[in-house]
C-alpha positions in Angstrom: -58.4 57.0 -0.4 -60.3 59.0 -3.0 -64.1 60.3 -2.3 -66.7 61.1 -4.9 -70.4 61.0 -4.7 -74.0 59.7 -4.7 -76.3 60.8 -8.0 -78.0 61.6 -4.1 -75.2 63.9 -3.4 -73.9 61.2 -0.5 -70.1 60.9 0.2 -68.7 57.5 -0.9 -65.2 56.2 -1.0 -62.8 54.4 -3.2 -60.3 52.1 -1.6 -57.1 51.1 -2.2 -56.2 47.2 -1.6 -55.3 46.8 2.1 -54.2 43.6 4.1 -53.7 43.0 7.7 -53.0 40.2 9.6 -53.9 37.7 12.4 -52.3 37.9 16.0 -49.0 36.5 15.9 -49.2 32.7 17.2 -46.4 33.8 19.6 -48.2 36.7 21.5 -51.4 34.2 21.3 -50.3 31.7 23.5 -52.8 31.5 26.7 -54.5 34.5 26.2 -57.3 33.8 23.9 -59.5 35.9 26.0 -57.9 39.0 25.0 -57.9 38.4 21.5 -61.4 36.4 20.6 -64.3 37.9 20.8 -67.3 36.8 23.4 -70.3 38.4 22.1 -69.9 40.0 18.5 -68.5 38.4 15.4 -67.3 41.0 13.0 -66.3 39.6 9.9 -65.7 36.1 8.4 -63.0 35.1 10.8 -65.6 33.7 13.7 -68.5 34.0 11.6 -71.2 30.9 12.3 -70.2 29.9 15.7 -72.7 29.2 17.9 -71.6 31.6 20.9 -72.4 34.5 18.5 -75.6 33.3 17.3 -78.0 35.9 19.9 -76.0 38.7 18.4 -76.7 37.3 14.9 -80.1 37.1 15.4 -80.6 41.0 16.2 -78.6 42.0 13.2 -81.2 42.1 10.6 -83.4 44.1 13.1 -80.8 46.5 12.9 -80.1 46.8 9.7 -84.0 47.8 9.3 -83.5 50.5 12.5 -80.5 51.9 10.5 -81.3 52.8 7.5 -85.1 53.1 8.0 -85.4 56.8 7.0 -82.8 56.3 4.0 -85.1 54.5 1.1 -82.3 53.8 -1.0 -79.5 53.3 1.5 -79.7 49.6 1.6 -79.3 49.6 -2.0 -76.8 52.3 -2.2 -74.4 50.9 0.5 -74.5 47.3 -0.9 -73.9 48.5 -4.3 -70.7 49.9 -3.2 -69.8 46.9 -1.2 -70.0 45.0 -4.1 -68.0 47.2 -6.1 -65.0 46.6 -3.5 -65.9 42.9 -3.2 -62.0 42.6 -4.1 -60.6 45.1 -1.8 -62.6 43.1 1.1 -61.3 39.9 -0.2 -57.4 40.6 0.3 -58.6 42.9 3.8 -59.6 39.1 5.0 -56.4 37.8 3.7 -56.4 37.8 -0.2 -56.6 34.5 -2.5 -57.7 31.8 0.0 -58.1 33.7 2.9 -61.2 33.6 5.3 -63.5 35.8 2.7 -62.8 33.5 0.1 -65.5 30.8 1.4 -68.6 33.0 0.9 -70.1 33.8 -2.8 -70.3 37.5 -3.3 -73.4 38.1 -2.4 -73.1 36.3 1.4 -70.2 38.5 1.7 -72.0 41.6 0.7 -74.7 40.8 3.3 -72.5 40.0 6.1 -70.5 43.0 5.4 -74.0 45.2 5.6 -75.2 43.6 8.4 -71.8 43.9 10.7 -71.1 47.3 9.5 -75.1 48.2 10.4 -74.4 46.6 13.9 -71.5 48.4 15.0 -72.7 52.0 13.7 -75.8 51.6 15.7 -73.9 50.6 18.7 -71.6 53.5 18.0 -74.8 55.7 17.7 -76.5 54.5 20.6 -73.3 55.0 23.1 -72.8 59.1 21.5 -76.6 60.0 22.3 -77.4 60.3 26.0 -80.9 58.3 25.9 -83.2 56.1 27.9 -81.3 53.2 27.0 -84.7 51.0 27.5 -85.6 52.1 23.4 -81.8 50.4 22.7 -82.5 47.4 21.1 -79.0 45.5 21.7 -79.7 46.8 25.8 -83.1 45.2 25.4 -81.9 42.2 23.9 -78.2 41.4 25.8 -78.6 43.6 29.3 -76.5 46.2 30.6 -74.0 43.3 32.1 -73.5 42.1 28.3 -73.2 45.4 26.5 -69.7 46.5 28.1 -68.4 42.8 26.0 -70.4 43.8 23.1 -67.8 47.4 23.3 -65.1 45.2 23.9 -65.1 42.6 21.2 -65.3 45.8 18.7 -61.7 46.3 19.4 -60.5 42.4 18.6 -57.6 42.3 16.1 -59.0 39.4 14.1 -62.7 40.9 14.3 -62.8 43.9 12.1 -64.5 45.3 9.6 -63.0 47.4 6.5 -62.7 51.0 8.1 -64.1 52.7 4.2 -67.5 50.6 4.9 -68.3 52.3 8.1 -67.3 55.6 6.8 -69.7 55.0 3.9 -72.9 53.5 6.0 -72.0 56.7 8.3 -72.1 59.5 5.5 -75.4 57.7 4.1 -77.3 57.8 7.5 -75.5 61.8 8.9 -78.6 63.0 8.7 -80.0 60.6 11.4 -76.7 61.2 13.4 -76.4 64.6 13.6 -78.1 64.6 17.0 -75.0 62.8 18.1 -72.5 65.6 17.9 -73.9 67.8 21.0 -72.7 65.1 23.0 -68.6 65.2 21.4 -68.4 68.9 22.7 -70.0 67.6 26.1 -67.8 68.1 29.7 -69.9 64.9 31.1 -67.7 62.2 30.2 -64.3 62.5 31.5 -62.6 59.6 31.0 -59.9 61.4 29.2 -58.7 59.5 26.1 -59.4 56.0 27.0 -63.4 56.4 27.3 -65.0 54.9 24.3 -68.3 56.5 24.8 -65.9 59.8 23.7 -64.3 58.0 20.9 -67.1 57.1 19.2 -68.4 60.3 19.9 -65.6 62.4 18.3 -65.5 59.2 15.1 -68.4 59.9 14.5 -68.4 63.9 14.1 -65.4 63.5 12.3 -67.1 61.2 10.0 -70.1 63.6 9.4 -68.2 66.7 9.5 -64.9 65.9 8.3 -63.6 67.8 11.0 -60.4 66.0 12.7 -58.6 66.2 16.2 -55.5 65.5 14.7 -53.2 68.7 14.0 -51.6 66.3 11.4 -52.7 64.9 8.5 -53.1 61.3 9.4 -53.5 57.9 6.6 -57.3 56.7 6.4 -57.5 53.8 9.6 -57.3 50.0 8.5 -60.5 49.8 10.7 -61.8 50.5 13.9 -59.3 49.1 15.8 -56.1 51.1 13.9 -58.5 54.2 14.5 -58.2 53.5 18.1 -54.3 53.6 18.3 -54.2 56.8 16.3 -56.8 58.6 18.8 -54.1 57.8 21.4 -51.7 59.0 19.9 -53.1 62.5 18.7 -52.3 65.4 20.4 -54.7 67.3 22.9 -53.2 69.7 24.9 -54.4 69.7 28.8 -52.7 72.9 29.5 -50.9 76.0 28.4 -47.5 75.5 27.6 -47.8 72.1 28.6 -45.7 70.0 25.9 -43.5 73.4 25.5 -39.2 72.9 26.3 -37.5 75.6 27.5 -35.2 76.4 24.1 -32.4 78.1 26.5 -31.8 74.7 28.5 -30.0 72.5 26.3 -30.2 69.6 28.7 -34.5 69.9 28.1 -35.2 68.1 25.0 -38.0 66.4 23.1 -37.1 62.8 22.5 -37.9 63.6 18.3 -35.4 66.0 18.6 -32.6 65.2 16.0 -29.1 65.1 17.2 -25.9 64.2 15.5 -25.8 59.9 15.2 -22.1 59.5 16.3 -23.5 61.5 20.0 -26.0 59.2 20.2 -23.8 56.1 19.5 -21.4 56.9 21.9 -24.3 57.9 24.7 -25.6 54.6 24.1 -22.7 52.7 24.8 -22.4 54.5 28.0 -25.7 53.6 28.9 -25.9 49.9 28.0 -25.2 48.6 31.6 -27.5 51.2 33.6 -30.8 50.2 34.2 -33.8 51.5 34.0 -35.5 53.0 37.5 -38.8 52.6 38.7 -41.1 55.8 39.5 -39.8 55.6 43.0 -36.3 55.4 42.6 -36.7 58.5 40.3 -38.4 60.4 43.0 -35.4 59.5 45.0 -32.8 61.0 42.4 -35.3 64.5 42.6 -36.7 63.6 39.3 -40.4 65.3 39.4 -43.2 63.9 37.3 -46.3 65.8 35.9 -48.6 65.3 33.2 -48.0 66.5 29.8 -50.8 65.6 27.3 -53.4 62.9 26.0 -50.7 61.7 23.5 -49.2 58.6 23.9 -45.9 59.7 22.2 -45.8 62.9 24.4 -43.3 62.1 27.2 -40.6 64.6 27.6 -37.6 64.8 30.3 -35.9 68.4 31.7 -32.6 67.8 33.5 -31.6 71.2 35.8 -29.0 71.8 38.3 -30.3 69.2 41.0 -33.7 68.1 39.7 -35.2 66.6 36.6 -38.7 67.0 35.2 -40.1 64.3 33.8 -43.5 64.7 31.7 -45.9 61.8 30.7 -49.2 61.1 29.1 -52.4 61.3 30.8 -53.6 57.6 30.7 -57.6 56.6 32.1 -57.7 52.9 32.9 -60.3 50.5 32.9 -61.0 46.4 32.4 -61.0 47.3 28.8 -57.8 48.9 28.9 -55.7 45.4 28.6 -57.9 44.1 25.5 -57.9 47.3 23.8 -53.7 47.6 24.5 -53.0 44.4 24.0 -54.3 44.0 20.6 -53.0 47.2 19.3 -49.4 45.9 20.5 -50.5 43.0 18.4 -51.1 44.9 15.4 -48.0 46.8 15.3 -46.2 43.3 15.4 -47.9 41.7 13.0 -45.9 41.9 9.8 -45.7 44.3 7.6 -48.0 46.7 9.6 -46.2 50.1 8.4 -46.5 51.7 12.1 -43.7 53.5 14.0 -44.4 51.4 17.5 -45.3 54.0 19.1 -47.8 52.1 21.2 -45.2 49.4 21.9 -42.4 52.0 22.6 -44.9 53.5 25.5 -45.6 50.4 26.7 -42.2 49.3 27.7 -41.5 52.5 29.0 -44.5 52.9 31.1 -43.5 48.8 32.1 -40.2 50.2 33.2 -41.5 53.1 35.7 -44.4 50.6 37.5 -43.0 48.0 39.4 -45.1 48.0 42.3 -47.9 49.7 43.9 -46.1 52.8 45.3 -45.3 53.5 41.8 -49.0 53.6 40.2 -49.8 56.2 44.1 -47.3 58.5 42.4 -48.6 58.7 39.2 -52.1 58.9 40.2 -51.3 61.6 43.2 -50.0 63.4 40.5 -52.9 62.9 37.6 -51.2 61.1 34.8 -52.6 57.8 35.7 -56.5 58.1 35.9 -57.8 54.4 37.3 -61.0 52.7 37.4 -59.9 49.8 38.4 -59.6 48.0 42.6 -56.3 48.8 43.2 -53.2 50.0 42.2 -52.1 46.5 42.7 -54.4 46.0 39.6 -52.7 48.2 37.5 -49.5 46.7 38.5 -50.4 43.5 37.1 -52.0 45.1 33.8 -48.9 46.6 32.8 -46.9 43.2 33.5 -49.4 41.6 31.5 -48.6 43.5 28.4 -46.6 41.3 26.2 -44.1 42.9 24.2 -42.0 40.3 23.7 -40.1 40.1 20.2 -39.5 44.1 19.6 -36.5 44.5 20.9 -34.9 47.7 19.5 -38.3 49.4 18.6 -37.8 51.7 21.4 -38.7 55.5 19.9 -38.0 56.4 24.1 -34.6 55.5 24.0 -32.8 58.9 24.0 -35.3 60.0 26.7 -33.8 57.1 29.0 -30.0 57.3 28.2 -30.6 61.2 29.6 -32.8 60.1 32.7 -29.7 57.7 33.3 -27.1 60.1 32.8 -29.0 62.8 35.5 -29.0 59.9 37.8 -25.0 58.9 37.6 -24.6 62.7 38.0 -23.5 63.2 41.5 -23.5 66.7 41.9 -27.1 66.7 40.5 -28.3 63.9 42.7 -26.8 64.7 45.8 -29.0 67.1 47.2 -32.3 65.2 45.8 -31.3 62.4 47.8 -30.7 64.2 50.9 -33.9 65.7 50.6 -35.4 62.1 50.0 -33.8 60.4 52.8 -34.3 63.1 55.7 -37.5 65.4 55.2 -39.3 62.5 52.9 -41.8 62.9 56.3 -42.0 65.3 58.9 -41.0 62.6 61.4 -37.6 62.2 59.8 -37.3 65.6 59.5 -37.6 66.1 63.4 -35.0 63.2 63.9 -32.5 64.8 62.3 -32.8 67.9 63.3 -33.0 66.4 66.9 -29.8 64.8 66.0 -27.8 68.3 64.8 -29.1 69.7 68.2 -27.9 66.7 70.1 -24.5 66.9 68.3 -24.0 70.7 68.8 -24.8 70.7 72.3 -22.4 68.0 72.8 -19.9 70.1 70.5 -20.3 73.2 73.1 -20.3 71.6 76.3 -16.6 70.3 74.8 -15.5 73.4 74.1 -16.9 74.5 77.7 -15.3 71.9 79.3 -12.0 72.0 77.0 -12.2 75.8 77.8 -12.7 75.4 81.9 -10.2 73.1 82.5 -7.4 75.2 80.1 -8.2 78.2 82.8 -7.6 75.6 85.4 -4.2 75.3 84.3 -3.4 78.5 83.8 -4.6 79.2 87.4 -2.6 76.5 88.7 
C-alpha cells in the first residue's frame, strides 16, 4: 500500500488488487447465524434484502452527519473510490463476482455510504457521549446496537479496509476528540472489548501510531484487522513473556530447534493425549497469565513443577461470532495467514473440557468472562469449528514438552502427592490422622514386642 496526498494536503491510499473469499460451505453448515449478518449489510453480498432495509434507510442521513464539516469530502472520497472501482471489483470476487451486478456509479455509492456507516458507528462507540444525540441509538435502540457491532465482524460483510482508512484521514479533524478515550483506564475488557478496538483503529488511523512492535501488512478489512489486534503483543507485566535463558527445559514455542529432535519427539508423542487444565494441575503444572497475545503461550518444566503461561482472553456473546469467522478466514483458501487464531483455538479446546476447567483459568485471570456461567464458556469453546486443519498446529512443540513433563515420574511424583492429600485441608487432616494412627500402632508394637521379650528373659 502506497500513500500520497490531497491538492488539500489529505492522506489517501493506493491499493494493490486484493481477493478474499466466502465462508467455506463446509464450516457453514447450521450455523448461519454466526456468519450472516442481522442488522447491517456491508457490501454487495446481502445488499437489497429486506431485513436490512431500516439500516438502509439511515445511511444517507449519515453520510450527511459525516462529512458535514468537510465541503469537499464527499467529492474527494468518491473520486478515489472510483479510481479503485477495479481493485473493489476482484475484493468482491473479480470477473463475475457479487460487485459485478452494479454499474460503477451504484457501486461507488454503496461503497460511500457503507464505509460512512461504519466510521460513524466506530466514532460514536470511542467518544463517551449522551448516546440520545446518536442517530443509529435513536433510530435501532440500545437492544439493536450490540447486533449492529456484531454484524461489522461477518466474513462475507466487509468493506475494503483502504476505503475506511481514507473516509478516516478525510474527517481526523472531526475525530480527534476520539483519541482521549484510547489512552482511557475505563474500559477494561482487555483485548476483546470493541469499544477499545475501535478506539485504538481509529488513533492509529489519525496518528499513524501503531500497537504493534512489528511491522504488520495493511488489514484486508475490518474483520482481518480484528485478528491481528489479537495477536499483537501488550505486555501485562514486567518480565511477563521473559524465559529463563539458564533453564533449557523453558522455551518459547518459536524457538528453533534442530528438525531431526523434533521428528523423533514427535513420534514419541503421537499416542499421549492431550490433558485438560485439571489433569495439568494434578501433574503440578501451574498456570498464569502471560500477555494479550494470542500467540503468547509459553511452557517452563522444573524439577517437580511446570509453568504454564497463556493469553489473557475477555469473553462475551460476541466472542463466538467474532472467533468463529476469523477461523473462517484463515480457512478460506489462499488466505496467506500463519493459523495462529486456529492454532489457539485448538489448544485452548484441548485444556477446557468442563467447568472446573474455565474456575481455574478465571481464579487465575487468564480467562476474563461475561458470560452466565462457566458452563457457557464450555460450550463456546466446543462450538468452535476447526474441522479440516489438521496439522496447522504452530502449538505443537509446546504440547510434546507438556506431555513429556507429565510421563516424567520423578517430576510428577511429588505434584501428585501434593494433589491427592493436601488438595483441601480436610484431606490433609486425614492423612495426617492416618500417620498418627499408624505410628502409635507402630509403638505400642514395639512396647508390647519389647514387654513380653523382658518377660522371657525373666522367666
Amino acid at each position: 500500500m502506497v500513500e500520497k496526498a490531497f491538492p488539500s494536503g489529505q492522506v489517501v491510499v493506493d491499493i494493490e488488487p486484493q481477493t478474499w473469499h466466502r465462508v467455506p460451505t463446509l464450516i457453514r453448515q447450521g450455523r448461519d447465524q454466526i456468519y450472516d449478518p442481522v442488522l447491517v449489510s456491508l457490501g454487495p453480498y446481502y445488499r437489497g434484502q429486506s431485513r436490512f432495509k431500516k439500516v438502509e434507510d439511515l445511511k444517507a442521513q449519515i453520510v450527511d452527519e459525516v462529512l458535514s464539516s468537510s465541503s469537499d469530502g464527499r467529492q474527494n472520497l468518491q473520486d478515489e473510490i472510483r479510481r479503485g472501482l477495479d481493485g473493489i471489483r476482484n475484493f468482491y470476487g473479480g470477473r463475475g463476482g457479487a460487485a459485478d451486478k452494479y454499474g460503477d456509479e451504484e457501486l461507488t455509492e454503496m461503497m460511500l455510504r457503507d464505509a460512512c456507516f461504519l466510521v460513524y458507528c466506530m466514532k460514536t462507540m470511542t467518544v463517551h457521549q449522551d448516546q440520545k444525540h446518536c442517530i443509529v441509538h435513536h433510530h435501532l435502540g440500545m437492544s439493536r446496537v450490540a447486533f449492529v457491532v456484531r454484524d461489522f465482524f461477518m466474513l462475507e460483510n466487509q468493506l475494503p479496509f483502504w476505503i475506511i482508512k481514507t473516509l478516516v484521514s478525510l474527517t481526523s479533524q472531526d475525530y480527534h476528540q476520539a483519541l482521549p478515550a484510547a489512552n482511557s483506564d475505563d474500559n477494561d475488557h482487555g483485548n476483546n472489548g470493541c469499544e477499545t478496538f475501535f478506539c485504538n483503529l481509529m488513533r492509529s488511523m489519525i496518528t499513524g501510531d501503531s500497537d504493534s512492535q512489528q511491522e504488520t501488512k495493511t488489514p484486508l478489512h475490518l474483520l482481518d484487522a480484528r485478528r491481528t489486534t489479537f495477536l499483537q503483543q501488550k505486555e501485562i507485566m514486567k518480565n511477563s513473556c521473559q524465559v529463563n535463558k539458564d533453564n533449557s527445559s523453558c522455551q518459547c514455542f518459536f524457538k528453533s530447534r534442530d528438525d531431526t529432535k523434533k521428528k523423533e519427539k514427535r513420534k514419541k508423542m503421537t499416542n499421549n493425549p492431550f490433558r485438560s487444565v485439571t489433569d495439568l494441575k494434578a501433574k503440578g503444572i501451574h498456570f498464569r497469565p502471560s500477555s494479550y497475545c494470542l500467540t503468547d503461550i509459553k511452557f517452563c518444566s522444573h524439577s517437580f513443577y511446570g509453568k504454564l503461561r497463556l493469553p489473557i482472553l475477555s469473553l462475551d456473546k460476541k466472542t463466538n461470532v467474532i472467533f468463529s469467522n476469523i477461523i473462517a478466514l484463515e480457512m478460506c483458501p489462499d488466505s496467506g495467514t500463519d493459523f495462529a487464531v486456529i492454532s489457539y483455538v485448538k489448544f485452548m479446546k484441548s485444556l477446557i473440557e468442563k467447568a472446573e476447567d474455565v474456575k481455574e483459568l478465571r481464579e487465575k485471570s487468564i480467562i476474563m468472562s461475561c458470560l452466565a456461567s462457566d458452563e457457557e464458556v464450555v460450550k463456546m469453546f466446543k462450538e468452535f469449528n476447526t474441522d479440516g486443519s489438521c496439522g496447522k498446529d504452530m502449538f505443537r512443540e509446546i504440547r510434546e514438552r507438556i506431555n513429556q513433563h507429565c510421563n516424567s515420574k520423578s517430576k510428577t511424583f511429588k505434584a501428585e502427592l501434593i494433589h491427592t492429600y493436601f488438595r483441601s485441608p480436610w484431606t490433609a487432616i486425614a492423612l495426617f490422622a492416618a500417620i498418627l494412627i499408624l505410628c502409635i500402632n507402630c509403638l505400642n508394637f514395639i512396647l508390647n514386642y519389647y514387654r513380653a521379650h523382658s518377660k522371657t528373659k525373666r522367666d
